[in-house]
NUPA-13194 format. One line per field, with one value per residue (C-alpha): residue in three letters; x, y, z. Coordinates in nm, 2 decimals. Layout:
N
aa: (ALA,...)
x: (X,...)
y: (Y,...)
z: (Z,...)
//
This chain:
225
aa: (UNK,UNK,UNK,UNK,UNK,UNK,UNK,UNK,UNK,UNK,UNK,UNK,UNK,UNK,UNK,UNK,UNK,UNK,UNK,UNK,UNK,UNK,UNK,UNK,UNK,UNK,UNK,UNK,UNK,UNK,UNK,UNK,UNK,UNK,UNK,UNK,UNK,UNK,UNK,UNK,UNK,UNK,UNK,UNK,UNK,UNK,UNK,UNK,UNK,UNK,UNK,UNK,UNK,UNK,UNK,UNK,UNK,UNK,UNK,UNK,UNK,UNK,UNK,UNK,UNK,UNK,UNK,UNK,UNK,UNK,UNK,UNK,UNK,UNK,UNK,UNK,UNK,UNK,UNK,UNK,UNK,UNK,UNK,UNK,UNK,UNK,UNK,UNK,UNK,UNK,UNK,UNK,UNK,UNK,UNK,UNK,UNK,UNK,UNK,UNK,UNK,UNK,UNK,UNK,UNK,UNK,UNK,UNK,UNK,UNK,UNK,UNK,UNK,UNK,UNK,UNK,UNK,UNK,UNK,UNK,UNK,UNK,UNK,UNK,UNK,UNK,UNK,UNK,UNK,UNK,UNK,UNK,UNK,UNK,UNK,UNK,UNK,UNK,UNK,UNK,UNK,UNK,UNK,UNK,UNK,UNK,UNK,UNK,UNK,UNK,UNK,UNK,UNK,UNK,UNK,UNK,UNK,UNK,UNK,UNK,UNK,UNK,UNK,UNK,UNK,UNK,UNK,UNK,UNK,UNK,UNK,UNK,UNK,UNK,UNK,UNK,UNK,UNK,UNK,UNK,UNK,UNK,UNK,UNK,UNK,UNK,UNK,UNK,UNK,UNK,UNK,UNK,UNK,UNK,UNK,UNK,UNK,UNK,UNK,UNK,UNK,UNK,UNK,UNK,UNK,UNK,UNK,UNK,UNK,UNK,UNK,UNK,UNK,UNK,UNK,UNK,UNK,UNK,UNK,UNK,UNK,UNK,UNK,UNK,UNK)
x: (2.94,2.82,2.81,2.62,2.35,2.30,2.27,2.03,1.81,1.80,1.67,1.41,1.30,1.29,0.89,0.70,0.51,0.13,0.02,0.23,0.52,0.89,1.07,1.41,1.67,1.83,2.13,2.13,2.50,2.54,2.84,2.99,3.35,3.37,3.44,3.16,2.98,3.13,3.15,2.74,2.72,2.94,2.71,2.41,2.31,2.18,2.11,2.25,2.10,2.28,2.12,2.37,2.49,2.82,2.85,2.66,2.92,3.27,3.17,3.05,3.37,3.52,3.16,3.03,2.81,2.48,2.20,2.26,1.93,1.89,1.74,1.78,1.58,1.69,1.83,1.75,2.10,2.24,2.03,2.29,2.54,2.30,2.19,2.22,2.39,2.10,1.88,1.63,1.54,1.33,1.30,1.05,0.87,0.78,0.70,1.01,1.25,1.02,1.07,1.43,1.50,1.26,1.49,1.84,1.70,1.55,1.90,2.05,1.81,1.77,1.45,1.48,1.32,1.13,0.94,0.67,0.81,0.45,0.50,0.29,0.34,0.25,0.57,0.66,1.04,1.03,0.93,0.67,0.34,0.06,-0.12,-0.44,-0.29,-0.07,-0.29,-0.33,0.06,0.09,-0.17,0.05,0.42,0.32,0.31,0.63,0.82,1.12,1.00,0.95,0.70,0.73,0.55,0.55,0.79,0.73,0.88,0.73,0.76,0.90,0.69,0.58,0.24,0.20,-0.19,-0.08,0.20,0.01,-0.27,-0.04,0.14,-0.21,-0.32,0.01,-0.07,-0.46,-0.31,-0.02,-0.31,-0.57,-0.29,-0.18,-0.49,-0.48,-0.14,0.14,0.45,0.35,0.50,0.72,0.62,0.96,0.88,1.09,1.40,1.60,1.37,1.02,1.08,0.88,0.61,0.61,0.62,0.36,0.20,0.23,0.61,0.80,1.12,1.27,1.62,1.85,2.11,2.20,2.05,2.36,2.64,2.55,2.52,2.68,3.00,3.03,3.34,3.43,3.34,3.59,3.73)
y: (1.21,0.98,0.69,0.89,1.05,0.66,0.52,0.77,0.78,0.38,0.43,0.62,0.37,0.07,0.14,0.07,0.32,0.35,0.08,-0.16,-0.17,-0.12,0.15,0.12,0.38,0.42,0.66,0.92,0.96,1.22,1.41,1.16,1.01,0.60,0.62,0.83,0.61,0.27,0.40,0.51,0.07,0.01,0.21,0.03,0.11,-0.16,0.08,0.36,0.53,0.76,1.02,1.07,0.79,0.86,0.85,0.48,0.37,0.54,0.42,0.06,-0.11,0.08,0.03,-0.30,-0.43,-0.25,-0.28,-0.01,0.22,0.46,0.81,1.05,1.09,0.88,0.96,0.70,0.71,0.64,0.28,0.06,0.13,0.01,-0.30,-0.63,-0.34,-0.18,-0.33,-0.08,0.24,0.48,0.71,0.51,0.82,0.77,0.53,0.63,0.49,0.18,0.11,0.17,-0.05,-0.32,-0.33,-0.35,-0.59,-0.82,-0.84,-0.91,-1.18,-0.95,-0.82,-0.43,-0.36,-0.03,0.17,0.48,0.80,1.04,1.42,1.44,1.85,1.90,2.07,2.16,2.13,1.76,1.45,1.17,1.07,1.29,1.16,1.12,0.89,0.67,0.38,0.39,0.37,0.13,-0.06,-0.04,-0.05,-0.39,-0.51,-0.49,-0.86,-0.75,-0.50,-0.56,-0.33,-0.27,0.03,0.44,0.72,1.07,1.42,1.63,1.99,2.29,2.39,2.53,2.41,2.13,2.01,2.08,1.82,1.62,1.58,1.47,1.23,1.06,1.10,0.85,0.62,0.56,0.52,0.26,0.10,0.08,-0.08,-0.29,-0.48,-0.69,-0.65,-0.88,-0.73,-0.40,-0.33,0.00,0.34,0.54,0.89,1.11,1.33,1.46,1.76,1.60,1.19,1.21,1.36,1.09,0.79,0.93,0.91,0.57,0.55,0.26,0.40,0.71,0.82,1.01,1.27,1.57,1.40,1.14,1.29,1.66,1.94,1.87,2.02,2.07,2.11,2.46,2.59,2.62,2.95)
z: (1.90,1.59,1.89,2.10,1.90,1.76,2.07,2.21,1.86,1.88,2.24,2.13,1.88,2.11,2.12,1.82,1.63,1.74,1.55,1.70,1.42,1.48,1.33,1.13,1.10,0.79,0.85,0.53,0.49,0.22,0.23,0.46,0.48,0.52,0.85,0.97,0.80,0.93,1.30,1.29,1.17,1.47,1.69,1.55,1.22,1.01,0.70,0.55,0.26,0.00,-0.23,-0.50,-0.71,-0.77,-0.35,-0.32,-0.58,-0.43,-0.10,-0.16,-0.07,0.22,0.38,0.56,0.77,0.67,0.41,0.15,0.05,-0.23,-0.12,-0.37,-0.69,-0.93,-1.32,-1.52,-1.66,-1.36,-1.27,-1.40,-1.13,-0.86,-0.99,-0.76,-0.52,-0.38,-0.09,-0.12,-0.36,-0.17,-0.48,-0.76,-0.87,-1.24,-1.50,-1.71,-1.41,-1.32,-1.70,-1.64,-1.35,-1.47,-1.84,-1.62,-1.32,-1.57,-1.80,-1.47,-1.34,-0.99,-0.81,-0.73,-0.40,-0.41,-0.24,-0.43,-0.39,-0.29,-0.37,-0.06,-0.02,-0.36,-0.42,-0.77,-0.63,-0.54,-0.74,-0.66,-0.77,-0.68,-0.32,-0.53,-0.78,-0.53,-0.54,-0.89,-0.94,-0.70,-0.92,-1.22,-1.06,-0.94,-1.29,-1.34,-1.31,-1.17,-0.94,-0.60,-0.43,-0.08,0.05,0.00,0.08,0.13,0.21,0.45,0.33,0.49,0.72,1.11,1.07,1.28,1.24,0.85,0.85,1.10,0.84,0.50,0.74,0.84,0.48,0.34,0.65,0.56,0.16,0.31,0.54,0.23,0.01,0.25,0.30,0.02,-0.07,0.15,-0.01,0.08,0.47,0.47,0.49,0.47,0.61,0.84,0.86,1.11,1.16,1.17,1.25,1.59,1.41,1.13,1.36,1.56,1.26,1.15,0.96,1.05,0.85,0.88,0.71,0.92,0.84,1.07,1.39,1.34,1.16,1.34,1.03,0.70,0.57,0.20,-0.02,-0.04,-0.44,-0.66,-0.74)
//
């Protein structure tokens, strides 16, 4: 099934997004065993993201083949494990982790790749810089010598309104397009699940990060009694 549902989402991708980009899958393999994970790669996965640390780190060497993202939000306690690990970290969402990262990368001589984590919804249950103040933190996350700064990502929220999600999308394109004008590092606008990623790359993402639409639903551990 894993085989399959790659195959047929990579088919799907072999277009480019409207404006002529092409659009990476990153595989979000939370909850997901080593070799789920490794027959997704030998499917056709070239990146698979992870959204809990403890997971990136426990799975790191019975993994290979694939460049390894960071999804999830981000404790700052918790940055030291990825350093010189992680290709990519989807989740920079506050000055308190930019300082973070840019303390550990530079102790380590390495360059973290990130990308701006927008609240685009608004949501008081997710993270991100406001959509108002995206190009402002982009202004100042660029400062940072050891961080590299390589586009946005966003959330959709929960939601049946179409035109409603339609709009936020176009509203993080037109911020990734202004940005991207005068800034050359900037080329990755992560948004896109497993429930809304035709919407998004109609939209303009050129990265989307999927779970359920690979791996089919999640099974967790049973509680403990």
């Amino acid at each position: 099934m894993i085989a399959e549902n790659v195959k047929k989402i990579l088919s799907e991708l072999e277009k480019p997004n409207p404006f002529g980009e092409p659009v990476t899958l990153v595989a979000a393999t939370k909850t997901r065993t080593s070799e789920e994970i490794n027959e997704a790669i030998a499917a056709g996965i070239y990146d698979i993201g992870e959204n809990k640390v403890q997971e990136f780190v426990e799975k790191y060497d019975l993994v290979h083949g694939a460049r390894r993202h960071f999804i999830g939000h981000l404790q700052t306690n918790k940055v030291k494990y990825l350093i010189g690990k992680c290709d990519l970290i989807h989740s920079l969402d506050r000055f308190e982790l930019a300082d973070e990262l840019q303390k550990r990368a530079e102790k380590a001589n390495w360059t973290a790749n990130c990308l701006i984590e927008i609240n685009v919804g608004s949501e008081l249950s997710k993270s991100g810089f406001a959509l108002e103040n995206a190009e402002n933190a982009f202004l100042q996350l660029k400062k940072y010598p050891n961080l590299r700064i390589q586009g946005f990502m966003a959330m959709l929220p929960l939601s049946e309104d179409s035109a409603f999600l339609r709009k936020l999308c176009l509203s993080m394109r037109e911020i990734y397009d202004t940005i991207r004008k005068t800034e050359n590092s900037v080329h990755i606008l992560s948004m896109g699940m497993s429930g809304d990623w035709k919407l998004c790359v109609e939209c303009g993402s050129n990265m989307i990060r999927l779970g359920t639409a690979i791996f089919g639903p999640r099974v967790y551990p049973a509680a403990a009694i």
